[in-house]
C-alpha positions in Angstrom: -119.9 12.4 42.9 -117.5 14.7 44.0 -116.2 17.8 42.3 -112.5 16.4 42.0 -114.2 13.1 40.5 -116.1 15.2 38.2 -113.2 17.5 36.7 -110.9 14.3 36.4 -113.8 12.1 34.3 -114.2 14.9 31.9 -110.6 15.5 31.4 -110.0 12.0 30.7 -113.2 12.0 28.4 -111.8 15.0 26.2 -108.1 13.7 25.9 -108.3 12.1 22.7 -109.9 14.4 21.1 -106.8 16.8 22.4 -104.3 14.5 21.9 -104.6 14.0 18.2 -104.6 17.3 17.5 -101.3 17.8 19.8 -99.9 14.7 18.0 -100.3 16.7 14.4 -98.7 19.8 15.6 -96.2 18.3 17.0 -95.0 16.0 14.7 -95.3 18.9 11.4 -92.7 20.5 14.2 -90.6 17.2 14.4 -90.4 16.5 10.7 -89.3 20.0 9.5 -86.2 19.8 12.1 -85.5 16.7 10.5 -85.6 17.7 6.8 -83.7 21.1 8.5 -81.0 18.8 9.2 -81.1 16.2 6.5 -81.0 19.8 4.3 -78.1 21.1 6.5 -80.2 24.8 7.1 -80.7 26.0 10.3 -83.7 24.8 12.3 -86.8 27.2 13.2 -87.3 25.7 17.0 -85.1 25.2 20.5 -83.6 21.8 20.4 -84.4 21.5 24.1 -88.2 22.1 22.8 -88.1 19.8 20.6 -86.8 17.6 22.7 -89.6 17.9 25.2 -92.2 17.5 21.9 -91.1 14.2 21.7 -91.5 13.1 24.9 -94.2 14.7 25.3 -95.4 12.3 22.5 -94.3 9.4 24.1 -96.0 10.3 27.1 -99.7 9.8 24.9 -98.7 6.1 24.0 -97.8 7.2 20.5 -94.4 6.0 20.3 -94.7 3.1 17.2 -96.3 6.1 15.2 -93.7 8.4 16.1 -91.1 5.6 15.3 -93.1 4.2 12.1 -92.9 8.2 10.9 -89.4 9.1 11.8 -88.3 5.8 9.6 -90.4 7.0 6.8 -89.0 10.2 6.3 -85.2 9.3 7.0 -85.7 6.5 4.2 -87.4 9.1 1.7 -84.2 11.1 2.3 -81.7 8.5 1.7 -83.4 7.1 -1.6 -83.4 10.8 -2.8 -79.8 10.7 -2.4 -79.1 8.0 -4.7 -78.3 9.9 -7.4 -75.3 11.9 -5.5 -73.1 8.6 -4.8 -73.3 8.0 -9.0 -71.4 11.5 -10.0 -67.5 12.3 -9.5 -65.3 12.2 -8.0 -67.0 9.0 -6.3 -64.6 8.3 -3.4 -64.0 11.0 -2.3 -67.7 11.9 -2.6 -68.8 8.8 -1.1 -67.2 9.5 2.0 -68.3 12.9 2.3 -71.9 11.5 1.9 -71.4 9.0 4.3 -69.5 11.8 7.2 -72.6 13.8 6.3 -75.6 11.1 6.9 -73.8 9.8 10.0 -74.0 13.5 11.3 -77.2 14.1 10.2 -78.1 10.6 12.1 -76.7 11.8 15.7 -78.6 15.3 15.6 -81.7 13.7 14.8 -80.8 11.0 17.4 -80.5 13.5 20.0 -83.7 15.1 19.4 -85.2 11.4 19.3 -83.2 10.4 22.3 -86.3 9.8 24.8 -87.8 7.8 21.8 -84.6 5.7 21.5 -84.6 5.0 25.2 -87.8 4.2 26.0 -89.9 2.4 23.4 -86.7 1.3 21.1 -84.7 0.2 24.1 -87.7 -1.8 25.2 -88.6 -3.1 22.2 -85.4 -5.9 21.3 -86.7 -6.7 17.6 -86.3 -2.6 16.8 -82.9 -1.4 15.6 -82.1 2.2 17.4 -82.1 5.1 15.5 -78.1 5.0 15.1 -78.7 1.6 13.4 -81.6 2.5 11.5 -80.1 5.6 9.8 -77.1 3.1 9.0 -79.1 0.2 7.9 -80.8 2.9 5.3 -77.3 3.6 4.1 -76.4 0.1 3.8 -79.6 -0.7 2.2 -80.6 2.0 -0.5 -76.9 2.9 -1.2 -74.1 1.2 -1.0 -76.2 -2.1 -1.7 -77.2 -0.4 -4.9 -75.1 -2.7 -7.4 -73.7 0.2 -9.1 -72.7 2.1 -6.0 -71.2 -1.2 -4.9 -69.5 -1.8 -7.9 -67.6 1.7 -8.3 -66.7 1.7 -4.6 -65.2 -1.7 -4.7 -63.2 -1.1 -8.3 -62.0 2.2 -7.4 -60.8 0.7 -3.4 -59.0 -1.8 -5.7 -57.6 0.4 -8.3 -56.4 2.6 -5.7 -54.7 -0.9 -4.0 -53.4 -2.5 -7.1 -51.8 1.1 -7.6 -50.3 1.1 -4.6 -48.5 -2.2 -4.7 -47.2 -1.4 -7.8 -45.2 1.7 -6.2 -47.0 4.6 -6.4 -48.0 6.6 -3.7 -52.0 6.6 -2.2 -54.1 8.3 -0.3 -54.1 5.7 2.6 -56.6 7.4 4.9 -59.0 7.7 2.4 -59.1 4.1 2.4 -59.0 3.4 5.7 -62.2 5.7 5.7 -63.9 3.6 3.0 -63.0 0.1 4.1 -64.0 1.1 7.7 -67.4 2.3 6.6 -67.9 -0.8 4.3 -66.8 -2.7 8.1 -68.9 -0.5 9.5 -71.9 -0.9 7.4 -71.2 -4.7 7.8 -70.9 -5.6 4.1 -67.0 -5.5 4.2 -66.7 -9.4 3.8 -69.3 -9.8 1.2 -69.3 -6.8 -0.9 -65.4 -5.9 -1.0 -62.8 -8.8 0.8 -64.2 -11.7 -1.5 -63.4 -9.4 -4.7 -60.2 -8.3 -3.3 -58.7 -11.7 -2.6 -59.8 -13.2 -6.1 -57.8 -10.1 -7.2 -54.6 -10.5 -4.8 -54.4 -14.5 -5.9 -54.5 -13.5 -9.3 -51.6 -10.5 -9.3 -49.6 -12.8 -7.0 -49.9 -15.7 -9.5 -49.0 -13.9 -12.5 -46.2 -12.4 -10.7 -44.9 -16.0 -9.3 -44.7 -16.9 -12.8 -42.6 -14.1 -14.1 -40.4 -13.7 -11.4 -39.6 -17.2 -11.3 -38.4 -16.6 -14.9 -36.6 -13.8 -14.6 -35.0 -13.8 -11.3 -32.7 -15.8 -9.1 -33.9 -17.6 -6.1 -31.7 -15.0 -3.6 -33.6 -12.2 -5.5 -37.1 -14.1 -5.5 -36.8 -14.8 -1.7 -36.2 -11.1 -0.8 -39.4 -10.0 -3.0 -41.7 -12.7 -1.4 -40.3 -11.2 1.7 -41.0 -7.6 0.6 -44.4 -8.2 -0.7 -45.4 -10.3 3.0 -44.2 -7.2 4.9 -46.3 -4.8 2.3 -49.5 -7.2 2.7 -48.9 -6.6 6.5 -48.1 -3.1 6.3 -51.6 -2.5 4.7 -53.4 -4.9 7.2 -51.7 -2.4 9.9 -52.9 0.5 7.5 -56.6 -0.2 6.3 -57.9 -3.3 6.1 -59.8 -4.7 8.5 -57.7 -7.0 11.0 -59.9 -10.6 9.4 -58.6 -10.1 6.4 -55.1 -10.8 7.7 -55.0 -14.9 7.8 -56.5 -15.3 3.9 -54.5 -12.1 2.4 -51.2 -13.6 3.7 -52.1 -17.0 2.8 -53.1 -16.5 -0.3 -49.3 -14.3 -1.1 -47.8 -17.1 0.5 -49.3 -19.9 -1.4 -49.0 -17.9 -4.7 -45.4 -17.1 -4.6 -44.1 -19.9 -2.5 -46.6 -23.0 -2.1 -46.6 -22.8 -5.8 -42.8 -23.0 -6.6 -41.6 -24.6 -3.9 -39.5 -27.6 -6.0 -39.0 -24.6 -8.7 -37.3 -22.6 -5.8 -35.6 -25.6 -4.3 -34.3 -27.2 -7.1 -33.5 -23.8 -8.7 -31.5 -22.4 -5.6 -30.7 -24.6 -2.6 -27.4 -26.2 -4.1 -26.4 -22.6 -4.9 -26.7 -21.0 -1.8 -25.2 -23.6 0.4 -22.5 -24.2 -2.1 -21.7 -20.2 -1.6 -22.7 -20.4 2.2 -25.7 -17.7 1.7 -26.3 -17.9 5.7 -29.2 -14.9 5.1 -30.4 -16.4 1.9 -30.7 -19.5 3.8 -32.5 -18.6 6.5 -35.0 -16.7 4.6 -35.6 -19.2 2.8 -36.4 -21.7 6.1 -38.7 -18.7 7.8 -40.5 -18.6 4.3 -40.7 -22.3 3.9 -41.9 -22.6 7.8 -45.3 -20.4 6.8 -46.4 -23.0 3.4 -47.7 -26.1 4.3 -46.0 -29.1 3.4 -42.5 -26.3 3.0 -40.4 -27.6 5.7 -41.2 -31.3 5.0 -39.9 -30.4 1.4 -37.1 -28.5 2.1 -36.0 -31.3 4.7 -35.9 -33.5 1.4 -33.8 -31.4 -0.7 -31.5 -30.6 2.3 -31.0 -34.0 2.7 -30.4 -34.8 -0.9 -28.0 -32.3 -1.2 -25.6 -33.7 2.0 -25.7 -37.2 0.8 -25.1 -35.7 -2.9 -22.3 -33.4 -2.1 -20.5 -35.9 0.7 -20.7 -38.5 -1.7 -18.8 -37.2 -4.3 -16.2 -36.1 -1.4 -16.0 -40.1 -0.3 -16.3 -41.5 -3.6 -13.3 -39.5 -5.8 -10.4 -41.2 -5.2 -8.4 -38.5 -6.7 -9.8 -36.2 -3.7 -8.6 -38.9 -0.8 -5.9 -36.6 0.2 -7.9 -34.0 1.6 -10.8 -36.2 2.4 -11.2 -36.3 6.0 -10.5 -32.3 6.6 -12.9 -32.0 3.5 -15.6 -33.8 5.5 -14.6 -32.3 8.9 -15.1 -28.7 7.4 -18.7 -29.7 5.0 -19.7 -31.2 8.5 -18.6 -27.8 10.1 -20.6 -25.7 7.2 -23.5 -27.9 7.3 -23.9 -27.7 11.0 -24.1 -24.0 10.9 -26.5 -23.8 8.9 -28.9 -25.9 11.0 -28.0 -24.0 14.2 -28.3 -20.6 12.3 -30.8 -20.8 9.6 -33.0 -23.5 10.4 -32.9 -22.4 13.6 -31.5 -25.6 15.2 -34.5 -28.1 14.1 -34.3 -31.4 15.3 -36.0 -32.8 12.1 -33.0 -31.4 10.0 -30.4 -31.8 12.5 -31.5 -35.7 12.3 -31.4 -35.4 8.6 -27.9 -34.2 8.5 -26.8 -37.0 10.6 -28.7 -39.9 8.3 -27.5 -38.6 5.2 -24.1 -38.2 6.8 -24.1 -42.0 7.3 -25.4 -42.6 4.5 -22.5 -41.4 1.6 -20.0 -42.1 4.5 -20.7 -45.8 4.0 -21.0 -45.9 0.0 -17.2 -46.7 -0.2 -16.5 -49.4 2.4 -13.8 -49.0 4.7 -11.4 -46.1 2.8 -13.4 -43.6 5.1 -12.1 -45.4 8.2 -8.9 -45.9 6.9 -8.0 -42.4 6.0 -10.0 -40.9 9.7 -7.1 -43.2 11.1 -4.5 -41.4 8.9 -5.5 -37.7 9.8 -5.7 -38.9 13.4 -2.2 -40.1 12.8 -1.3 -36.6 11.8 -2.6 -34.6 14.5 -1.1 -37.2 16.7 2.5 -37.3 15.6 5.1 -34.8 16.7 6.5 -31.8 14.6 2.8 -31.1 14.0 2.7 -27.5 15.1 -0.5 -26.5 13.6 -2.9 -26.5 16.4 -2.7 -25.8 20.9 -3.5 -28.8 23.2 -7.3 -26.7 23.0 -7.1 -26.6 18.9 -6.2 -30.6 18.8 -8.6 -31.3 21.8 -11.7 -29.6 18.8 -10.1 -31.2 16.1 -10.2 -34.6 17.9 -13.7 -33.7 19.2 -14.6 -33.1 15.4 -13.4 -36.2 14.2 -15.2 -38.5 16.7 -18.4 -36.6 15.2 -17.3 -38.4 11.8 -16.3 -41.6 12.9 -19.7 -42.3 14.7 -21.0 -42.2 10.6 -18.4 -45.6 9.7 -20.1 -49.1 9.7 -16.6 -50.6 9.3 -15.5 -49.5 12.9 -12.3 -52.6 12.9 -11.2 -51.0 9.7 -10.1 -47.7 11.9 -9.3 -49.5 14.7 -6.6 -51.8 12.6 -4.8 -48.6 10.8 -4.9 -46.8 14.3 -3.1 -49.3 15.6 -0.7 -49.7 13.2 0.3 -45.8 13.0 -0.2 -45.7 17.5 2.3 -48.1 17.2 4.9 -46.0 15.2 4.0 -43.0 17.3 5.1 -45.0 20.5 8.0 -46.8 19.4 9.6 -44.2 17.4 8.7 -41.7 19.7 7.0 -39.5 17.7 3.9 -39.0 19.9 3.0 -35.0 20.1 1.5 -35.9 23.7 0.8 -38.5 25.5 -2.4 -36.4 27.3 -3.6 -36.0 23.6 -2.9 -39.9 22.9 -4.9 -40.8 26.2 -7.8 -38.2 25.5 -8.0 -39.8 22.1 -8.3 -43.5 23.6 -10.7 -42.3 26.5 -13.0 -40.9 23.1 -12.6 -44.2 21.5 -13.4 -46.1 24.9 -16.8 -44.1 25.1 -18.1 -44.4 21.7 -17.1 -48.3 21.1 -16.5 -49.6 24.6 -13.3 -51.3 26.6 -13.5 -54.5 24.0 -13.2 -51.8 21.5 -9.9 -50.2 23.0 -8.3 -53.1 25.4 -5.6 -53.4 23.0 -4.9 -49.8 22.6 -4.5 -49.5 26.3 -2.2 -52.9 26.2 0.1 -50.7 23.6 0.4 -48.0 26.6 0.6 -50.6 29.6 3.6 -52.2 27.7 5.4 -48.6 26.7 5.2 -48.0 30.4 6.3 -51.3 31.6 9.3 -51.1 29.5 10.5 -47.6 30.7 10.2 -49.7 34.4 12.6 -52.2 32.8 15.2 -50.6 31.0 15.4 -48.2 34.3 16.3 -51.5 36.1 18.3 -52.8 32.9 20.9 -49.5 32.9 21.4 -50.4 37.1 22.3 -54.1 35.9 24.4 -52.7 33.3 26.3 -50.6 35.7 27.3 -53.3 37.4 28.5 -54.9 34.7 32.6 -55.5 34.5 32.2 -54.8 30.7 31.4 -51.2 30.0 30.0 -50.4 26.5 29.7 -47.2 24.3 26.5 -48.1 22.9 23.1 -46.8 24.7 20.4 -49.6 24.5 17.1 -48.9 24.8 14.4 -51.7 24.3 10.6 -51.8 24.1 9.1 -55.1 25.6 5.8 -55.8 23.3 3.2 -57.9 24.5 2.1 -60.2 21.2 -1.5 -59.7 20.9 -1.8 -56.0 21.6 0.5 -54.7 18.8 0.4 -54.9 15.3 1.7 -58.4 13.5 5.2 -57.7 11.7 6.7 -59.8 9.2 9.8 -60.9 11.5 13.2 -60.1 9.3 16.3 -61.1 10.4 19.2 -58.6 9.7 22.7 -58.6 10.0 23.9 -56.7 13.2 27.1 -55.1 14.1 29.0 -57.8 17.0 28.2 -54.8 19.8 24.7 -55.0 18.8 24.8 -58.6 18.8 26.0 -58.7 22.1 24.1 -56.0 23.9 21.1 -58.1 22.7 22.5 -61.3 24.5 22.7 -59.4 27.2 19.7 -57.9 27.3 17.8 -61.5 26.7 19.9 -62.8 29.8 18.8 -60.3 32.0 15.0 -60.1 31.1 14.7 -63.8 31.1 16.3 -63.8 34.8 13.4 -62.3 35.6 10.4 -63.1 33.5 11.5 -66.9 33.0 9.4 -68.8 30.2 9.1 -66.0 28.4 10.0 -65.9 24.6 11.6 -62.7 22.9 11.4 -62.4 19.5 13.6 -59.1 18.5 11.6 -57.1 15.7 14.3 -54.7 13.9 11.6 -52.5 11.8 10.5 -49.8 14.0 14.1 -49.7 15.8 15.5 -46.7 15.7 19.2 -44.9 16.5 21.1 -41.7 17.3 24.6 -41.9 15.1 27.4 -39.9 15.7 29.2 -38.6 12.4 32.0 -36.6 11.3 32.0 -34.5 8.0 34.5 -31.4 6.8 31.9 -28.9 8.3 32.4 -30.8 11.5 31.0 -33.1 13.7 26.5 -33.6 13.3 24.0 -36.0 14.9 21.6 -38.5 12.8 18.9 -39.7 13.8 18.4 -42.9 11.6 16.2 -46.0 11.7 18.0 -49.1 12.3 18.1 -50.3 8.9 19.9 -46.8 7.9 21.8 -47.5 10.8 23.3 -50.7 9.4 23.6 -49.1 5.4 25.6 -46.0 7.3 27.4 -48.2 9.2 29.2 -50.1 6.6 30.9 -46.7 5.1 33.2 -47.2 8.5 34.9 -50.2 7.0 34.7 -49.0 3.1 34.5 -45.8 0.6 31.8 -47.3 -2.1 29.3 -50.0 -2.3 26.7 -51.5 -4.9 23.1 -52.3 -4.2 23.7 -55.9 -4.2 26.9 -55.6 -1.6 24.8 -53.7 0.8 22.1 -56.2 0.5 24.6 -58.9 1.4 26.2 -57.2 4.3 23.0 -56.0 5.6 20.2 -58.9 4.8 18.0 -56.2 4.7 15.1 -56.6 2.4 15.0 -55.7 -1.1 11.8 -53.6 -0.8 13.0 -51.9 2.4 16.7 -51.4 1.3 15.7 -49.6 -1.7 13.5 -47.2 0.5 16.5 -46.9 3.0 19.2 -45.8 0.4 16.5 -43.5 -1.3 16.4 -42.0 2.0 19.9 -41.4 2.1 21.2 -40.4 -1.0 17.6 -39.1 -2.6 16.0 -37.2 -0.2 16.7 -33.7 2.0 19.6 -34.9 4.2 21.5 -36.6 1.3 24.7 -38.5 3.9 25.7 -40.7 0.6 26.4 -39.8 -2.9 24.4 -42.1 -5.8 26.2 -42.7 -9.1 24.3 -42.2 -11.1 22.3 -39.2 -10.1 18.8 -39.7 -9.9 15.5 -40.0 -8.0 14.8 -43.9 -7.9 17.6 -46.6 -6.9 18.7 -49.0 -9.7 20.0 -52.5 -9.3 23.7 -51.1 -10.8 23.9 -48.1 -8.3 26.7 -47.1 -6.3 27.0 -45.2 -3.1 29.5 -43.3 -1.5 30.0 -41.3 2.0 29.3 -37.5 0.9 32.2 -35.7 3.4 31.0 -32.7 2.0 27.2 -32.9 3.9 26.1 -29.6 5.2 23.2 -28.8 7.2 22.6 -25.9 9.9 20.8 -28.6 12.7 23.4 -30.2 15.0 20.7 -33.5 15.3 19.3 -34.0 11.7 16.2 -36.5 11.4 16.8 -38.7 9.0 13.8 -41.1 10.0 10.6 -40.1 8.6 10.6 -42.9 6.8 9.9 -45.1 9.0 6.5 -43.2 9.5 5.7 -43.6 6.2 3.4 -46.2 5.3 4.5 -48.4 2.6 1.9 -50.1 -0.3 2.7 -53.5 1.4 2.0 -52.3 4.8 -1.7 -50.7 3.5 -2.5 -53.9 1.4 -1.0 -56.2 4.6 -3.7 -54.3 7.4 -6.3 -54.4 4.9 -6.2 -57.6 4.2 -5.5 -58.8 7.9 -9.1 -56.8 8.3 -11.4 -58.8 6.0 -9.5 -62.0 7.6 -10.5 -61.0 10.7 -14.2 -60.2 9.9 -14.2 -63.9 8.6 -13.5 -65.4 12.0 -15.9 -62.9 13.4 -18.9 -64.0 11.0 -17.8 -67.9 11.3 -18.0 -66.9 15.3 -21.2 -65.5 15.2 -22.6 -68.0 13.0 -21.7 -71.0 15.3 -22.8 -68.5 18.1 -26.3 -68.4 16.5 -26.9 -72.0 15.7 -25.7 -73.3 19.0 -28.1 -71.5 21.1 -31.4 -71.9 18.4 -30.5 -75.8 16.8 -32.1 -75.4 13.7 -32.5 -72.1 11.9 -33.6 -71.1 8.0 -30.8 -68.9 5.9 -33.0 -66.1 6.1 -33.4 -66.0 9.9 -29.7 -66.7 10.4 -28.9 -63.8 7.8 -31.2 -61.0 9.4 -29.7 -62.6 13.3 -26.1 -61.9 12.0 -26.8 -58.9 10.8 -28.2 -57.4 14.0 -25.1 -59.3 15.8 -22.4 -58.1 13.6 -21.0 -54.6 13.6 -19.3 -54.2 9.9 -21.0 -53.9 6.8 -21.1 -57.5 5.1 -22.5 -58.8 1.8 -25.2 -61.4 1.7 -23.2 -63.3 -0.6 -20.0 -63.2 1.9 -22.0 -64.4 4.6 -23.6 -67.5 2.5 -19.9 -68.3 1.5 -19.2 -68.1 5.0 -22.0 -70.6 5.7 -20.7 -72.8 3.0 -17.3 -73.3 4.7 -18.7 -74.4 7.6 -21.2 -77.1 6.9 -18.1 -78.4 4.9 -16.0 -78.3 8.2 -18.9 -80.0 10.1 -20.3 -77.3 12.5 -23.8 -77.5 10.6 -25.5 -79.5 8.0 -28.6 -78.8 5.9 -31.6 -80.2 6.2 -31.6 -83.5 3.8 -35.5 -82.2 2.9 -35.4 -78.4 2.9 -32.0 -77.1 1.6 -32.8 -74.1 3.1 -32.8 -75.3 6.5 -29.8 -76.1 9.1 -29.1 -77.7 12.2 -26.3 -77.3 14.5 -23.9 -80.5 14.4 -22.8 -80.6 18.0 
């Protein structure tokens, strides 16, 4: 053996023998730097020596000793420290403790660093010294039950203090709820407590605010106390306690009272047009589950609630339509602004909308036609071509609500027709944009007539341009200016012919008319209608010499005081043949109204059967050209009752059309199935028990016959 073999087998020989009493030493070293530390006194030895002791004593293979040891003595330090978290001030106290230990747990960590390193690192089921020291925390102190306890109810206190206004020391809690998080018993030890806490404030406080306040008020609170809750997410608690903190505020003061809120508020705030209110109260709603869904209900219920009582008081049919145009108007903004243009509500609006429109048949439609009218007419200076182009826009939106579509299109007719022929169109670009509307919502069949109106009106200026050439070549020259409208039948409105008694020059301009239009167009049929004619006068008074613009039925009444100073009811009625009805209107005109051109003995508002009229020399008025005719725009009872009625006879040849329609192309049919076919065919609202009596008359006029075994059966009789 040599003498290097020699010297290393008796060195390895005595090593244990060394090592264990190296071990000792050193570690009596170790652990009074640590209690040094733990103690907060200064420590006897270098740090870089102590440093090199242990790993030095990793070096002999003693590392789960050294390990095992360390442990020991850091948990024999933290129990005897028990007693410290129980005195006051505890929260303060607490985090002082904890700043302390965690302090104490680096130095220590630094001298142990080769330890931590080496065997810990290598070892996965071992917690590192930084772990360990707060794993001993964890354990022996805050999971004490009392410890717990007092930290939890005074992070709470100091919470529930806090949301009730006063002012807290928010780091301090952001200390103590990050060393809970940091000691991992946040969730378990103080967010389980604190939400049973929150849901129970917030429930109480739905309650009695609910009570006490109004829903504008309530809405801005729930608001507040969301952006507080945030606020202290943002603050000190920990970022997971975000989702079940708001939810639970939300369902407390909103998911709990949401019909309260509704029912208490809604009508209120879009009666008064709270736009802010309003669209708090859809962002809020938007958060609960199952809030839009109900707030879509009540919305709803509201439109139909409110519209309907617009539609259905008769007493309010004046003002209807601009009533609807401007609740349409208020209703849309607050789906574009505060429910932030949702297609669920915007759809809602529209259904509901239909809905009341439809709960009085056909006066809807009939007064759309009459503000149309309006618009339309001349002298109506309240709106640019831009203005009437949005109004008419507006009104389209409305009318796309009515089932009863040829209840519209009959009183449009009729008042197009007085627009045209007494020329008291506003434009005729504003007529034409109004039929082009028409002709895209309803189609041509819809508005073939209407454009027959306009075909004709432009027809006859063609004709009367070639009618004043024959004239001029005429040998007989007259002082009267005719002007006539040639009418095609079936695209005007049906009036009740009337035949009057015309002045000779009348008489004979009309002959001569008739002569030279059927020169032309031969095998044609004129048939003159005198109630929408129309006339310029020319009369003298003492203040001199004026214009009136009369119908022609004023025109003959005015024409009479030529040949005589005073006349009775029944003498004009005579001399004229006009009407009863209509006369009365005419001399009301006349002698009642504005522009009085007669005098009425006696005075009064209405005419009487023993009236008398007289020319009134002493007229005055400032206008050159006084209108006299408005009331030939005026519709009369007669005339309402009249289009009304021509209407509903015109749905019945539609239904008996569609009814022999049906049965022709499917033979033999039951009443159901030919009910449910004519309702999808047929584009009014109609009664079941208008369509059976519909059915009736025709199997008694032989286009169908029951079934002799099933009554509820019929066949087509070819």
């Amino acid at each position: 053996v040599s003498i290097s073999q020699l010297c290393f087998w008796l060195f390895v020989t005595d090593r244990p023998k060394l090592a264990e009493n190296y071990t000792e030493d050193t570690w009596l070293k170790l652990q009074d730097a640590v209690g040094a530390i733990q103690n907060s006194t200064s420590i006897k030895y270098n740090l870089e020596e102590l440093y090199q002791a242990v790993e030095n004593l990793c070096s002999y293979k003693v590392s789960p000793t050294l390990y095992k040891q360390l442990r020991q003595v850091c948990e024999e330090h933290v129990q005897a420290q028990i007693h410290q978290f129980r005195e006051y001030p505890f929260l303060c106290n607490c985090i002082g403790k904890l700043c302390d230990h965690c302090r104490q747990t680096i130095m220590i960590r630094s001298i142990f660093l080769f330890l931590d390193r080496t065997y810990v690192l290598q070892n996965s089921l071992l917690p590192s010294i930084w772990d360990t020291g707060l794993e001993l925390f964890r354990t022996h102190i805050v999971s004490d039950s009392a410890v717990q306890k007092r930290t939890v109810d005074g992070i709470l206190e100091q919470i529930e203090l806090e949301r009730n206004g006063e002012t807290v020391d928010r780091s301090l809690l952001r200390s103590l709820l990050g060393m809970l998080s940091d000691l991992q018993v946040y969730k378990d030890s103080f967010e389980e407590r604190f939400l049973i806490e929150t849901n129970r404030l917030y429930a109480a406080e739905g309650q009695r605010l609910m009570q006490e306040r109004d829903v504008p008020e309530y809405l801005h609170h729930v608001a507040r106390r969301l952006e507080e809750e945030n606020d202290r997410i943002m603050n000190y608690l920990d970022q997971s306690t975000q989702k079940p903190l708001i939810s639970c505020v939300e369902k407390q003061l909103l998911g709990e009272h949401m019909t309260a809120v509704l029912q208490k508020g809604l009508s209120t705030l879009l009666d008064e047009n709270r736009v802010t209110e309003l669209g708090l109260l859809y962002q809020l709603f938007s958060k609960v589950k199952g809030g839009l869904p109900t707030l879509l209900q009540f919305w709803r219920d509201y439109i139909k609630s409110f519209g309907g009582e617009i539609v259905c008081t008769p007493e309010k049919d004046k003002d209807m339509v601009q009533d609807l145009l401007d609740f349409k108007d208020k209703m849309d903004n607050v789906a574009q602004s505060c429910f932030a243009r949702n297609e669920g509500f915007i759809n809602a609006m529209k259904e509901a909308f239909e809905t009341f429109i439809n709960k009085r048949p056909n006066k809807p439609a009939e007064l759309i036609a009459k503000y149309v009218d309006s618009k339309l007419r001349a002298g109506n200076k309240e709106a640019t071509e831009e203005e009437l182009e949005r109004i008419l826009d507006k009104i389209m939106i409305i009318f796309r609500f009515i089932h009863g579509k040829d209840v519209f299109e009959a009183f449009y007719k009729k008042d197009l027709a007085k627009r045209l022929l007494v020329g008291k169109s506003a434009s005729v670009d504003a007529e034409k944009s109004m039929l082009s509307k028409l002709k895209h919502e309803c189609g041509a069949a819809f508005t073939s007539k209407l454009e027959g109106m306009f075909k004709d009106m432009e027809l006859s200026k063609d004709i009367m341009i070639q009618f004043k050439q024959y004239m001029q070549n005429q040998r007989e020259p007259t002082n009267i200016e005719l002007t006539v409208n040639i009418l095609t039948m079936g695209y005007w409105p049906s009036y009740t012919p009337m035949e009057v008694h015309l002045p000779p020059e009348m008489v004979k301009l009309q002959e001569v008319f008739k002569l030279f239009y059927l020169g032309k167009h031969s095998g044609r049929k004129l048939q003159w209608q005198p109630t929408l004619g129309h006339a310029v006068l020319k009369a003298e008074f003492k203040e001199g010499k004026k214009e009136l613009q009369v119908s022609l039925f004023q025109t003959l009444v005015l024409l009479m005081f030529n040949e005589g100073e005073e006349f009775s009811v029944e003498e004009i009625r005579t001399a004229t043949g006009i009407e009863e009805g209509e006369l009365r209107r005419t001399l009301q005109s006349l002698a009642c109204g504005k522009a009085r051109v007669l005098n009425k003995n006696p005075r009064g508002k209405d005419v009487e059967d023993g009236d008398r009229f007289n020319f009134n020399n002493d007229f005055k008025h400032k206008l050159f050209r006084i209108k006299i005719n408005q009331i030939q725009m005026k519709e009369t009872v007669e005339e309402q009752v009249s289009t009304t009625e021509r209407v509903f006879q015109d749905r019945q040849y539609q239904i008996d059309a569609a009814v022999v329609r049906i049965m022709k192309m499917r033979k033999t049919l039951s009443h159901n199935l030919l009910v449910s076919e004519l309702y999808n065919q047929l584009k009014f609202p109609v009664k079941p028990g208008d369509l059976k009596k519909r059915i009736e008359s025709l199997i008694d006029r032989d286009y169908m016959e029951r079934d002799k075994e099933t009554p509820n059966q019929y066949h087509y009789v070819a």
